[in-house]
C-alpha positions in Angstrom: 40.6 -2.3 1.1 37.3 -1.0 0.9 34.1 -2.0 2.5 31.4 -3.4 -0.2 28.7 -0.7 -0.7 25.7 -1.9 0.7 22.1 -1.2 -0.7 18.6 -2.4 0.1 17.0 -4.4 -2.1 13.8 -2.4 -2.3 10.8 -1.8 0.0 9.2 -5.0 1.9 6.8 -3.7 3.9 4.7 -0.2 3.8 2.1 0.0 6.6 -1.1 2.1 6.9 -2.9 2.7 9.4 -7.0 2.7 10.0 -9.9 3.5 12.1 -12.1 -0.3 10.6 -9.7 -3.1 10.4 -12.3 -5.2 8.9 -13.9 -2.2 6.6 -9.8 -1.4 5.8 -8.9 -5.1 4.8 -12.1 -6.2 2.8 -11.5 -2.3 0.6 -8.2 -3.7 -0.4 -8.4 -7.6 -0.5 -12.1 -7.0 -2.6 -11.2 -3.7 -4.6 -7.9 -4.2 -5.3 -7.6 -7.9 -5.0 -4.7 -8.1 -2.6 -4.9 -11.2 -0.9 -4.4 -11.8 2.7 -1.4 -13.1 4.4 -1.9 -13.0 8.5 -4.8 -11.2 10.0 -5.4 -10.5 13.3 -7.6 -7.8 15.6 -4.1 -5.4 15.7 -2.9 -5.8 11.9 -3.6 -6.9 8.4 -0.5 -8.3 6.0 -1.3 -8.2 2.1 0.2 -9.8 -0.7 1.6 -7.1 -3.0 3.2 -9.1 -5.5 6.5 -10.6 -5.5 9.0 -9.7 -2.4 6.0 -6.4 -1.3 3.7 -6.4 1.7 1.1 -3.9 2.6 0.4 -3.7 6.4 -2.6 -2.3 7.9 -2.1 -1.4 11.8 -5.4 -1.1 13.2 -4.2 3.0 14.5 -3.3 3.3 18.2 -2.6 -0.6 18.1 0.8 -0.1 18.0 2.0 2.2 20.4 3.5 -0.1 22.4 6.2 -2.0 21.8 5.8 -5.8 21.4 7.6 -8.9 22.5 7.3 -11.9 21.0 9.3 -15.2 21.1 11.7 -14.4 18.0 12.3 -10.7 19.4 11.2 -7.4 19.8 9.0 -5.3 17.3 9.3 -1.3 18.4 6.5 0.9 18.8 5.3 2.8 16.0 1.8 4.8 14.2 0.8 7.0 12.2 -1.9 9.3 11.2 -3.2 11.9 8.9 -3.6 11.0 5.4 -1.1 8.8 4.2 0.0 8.0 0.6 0.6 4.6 -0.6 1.2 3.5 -4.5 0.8 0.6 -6.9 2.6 -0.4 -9.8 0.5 -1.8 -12.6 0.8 -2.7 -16.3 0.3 0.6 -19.1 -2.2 -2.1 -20.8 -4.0 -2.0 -17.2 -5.1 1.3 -16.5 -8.4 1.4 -18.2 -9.4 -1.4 -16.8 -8.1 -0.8 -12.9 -10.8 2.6 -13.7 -13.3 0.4 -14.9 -12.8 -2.2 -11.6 -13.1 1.0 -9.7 -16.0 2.6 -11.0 -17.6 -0.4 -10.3 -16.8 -0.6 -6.7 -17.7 3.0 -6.3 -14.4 4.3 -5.6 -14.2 7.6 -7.2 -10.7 8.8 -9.1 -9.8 12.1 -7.6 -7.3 12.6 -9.6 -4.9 11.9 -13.1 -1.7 12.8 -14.0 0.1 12.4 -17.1 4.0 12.5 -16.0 6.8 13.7 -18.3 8.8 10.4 -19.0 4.9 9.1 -20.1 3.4 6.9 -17.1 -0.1 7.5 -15.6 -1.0 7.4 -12.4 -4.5 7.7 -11.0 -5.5 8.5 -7.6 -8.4 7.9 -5.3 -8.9 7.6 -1.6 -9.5 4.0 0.7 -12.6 4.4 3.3 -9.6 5.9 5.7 -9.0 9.0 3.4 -5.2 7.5 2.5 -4.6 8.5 -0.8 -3.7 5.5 -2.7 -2.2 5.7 -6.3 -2.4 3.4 -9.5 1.0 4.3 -11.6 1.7 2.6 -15.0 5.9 2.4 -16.1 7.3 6.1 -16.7 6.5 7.7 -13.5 10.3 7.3 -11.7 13.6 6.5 -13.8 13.8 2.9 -12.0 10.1 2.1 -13.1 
């Protein structure tokens, strides 16, 4: 008999990590309209759409590893520029550039990718590169 082949559902968390909690959390609840979950002075959650968090660690915050009633949550960090991307609708991309031309953020970059999604890039005030990608861009979206 063989063992069932397990598989993750997909990704529930991704963290970044900044210097300005504050200046970090209002970029991405104001500019891209993710709205806050739990906020604290160590971390930021934000609602990515169904089953998706985005965590901003306030950086050297988490270096040690924390207990708390339920358990244990290991130290971890990260630095340098990080990438994080976002899945939006093909009938949405002219209208994500338009949202951020009006907030100022400058698109650093396009690409065009073979199976025919878009993705446009730009960085948040922490230099992570964050990416808006339309369907087409991986086999599984």
């Amino acid at each position: 008999m063989t063992a069932p082949r397990l598989k993750p559902k997909g990704v529930l968390e991704t963290s970044l990590y900044v210097e300005d909690m504050a200046r970090a959390g209002r970029f991405y609840a104001e500019t891209l309209g993710l709205a806050p979950m739990v906020q604290d002075k160590r971390m930021w959650a934000l609602d990515c759409g169904p089953g998706s968090v985005l965590l901003l660690f306030q950086r050297g915050e988490t270096l040690e590893t924390i207990d708390l009633p339920g358990g244990r949550i290991p130290s971890h960090d990260g630095n340098g520029r990080l990438h994080v991307a976002f899945a939006i609708g093909a009938d949405e991309l002219a209208s994500w550039e338009a949202r951020l031309s009006a907030a100022g953020v400058e698109i650093e970059a396009r690409m065009k990718w073979p199976a025919g999604g878009e993705s446009v890039y730009f960085r948040d005030p922490d230099a992570n590169l964050v990416e808006l990608a339309t369907p087409g861009l991986w086999a599984n979206y």
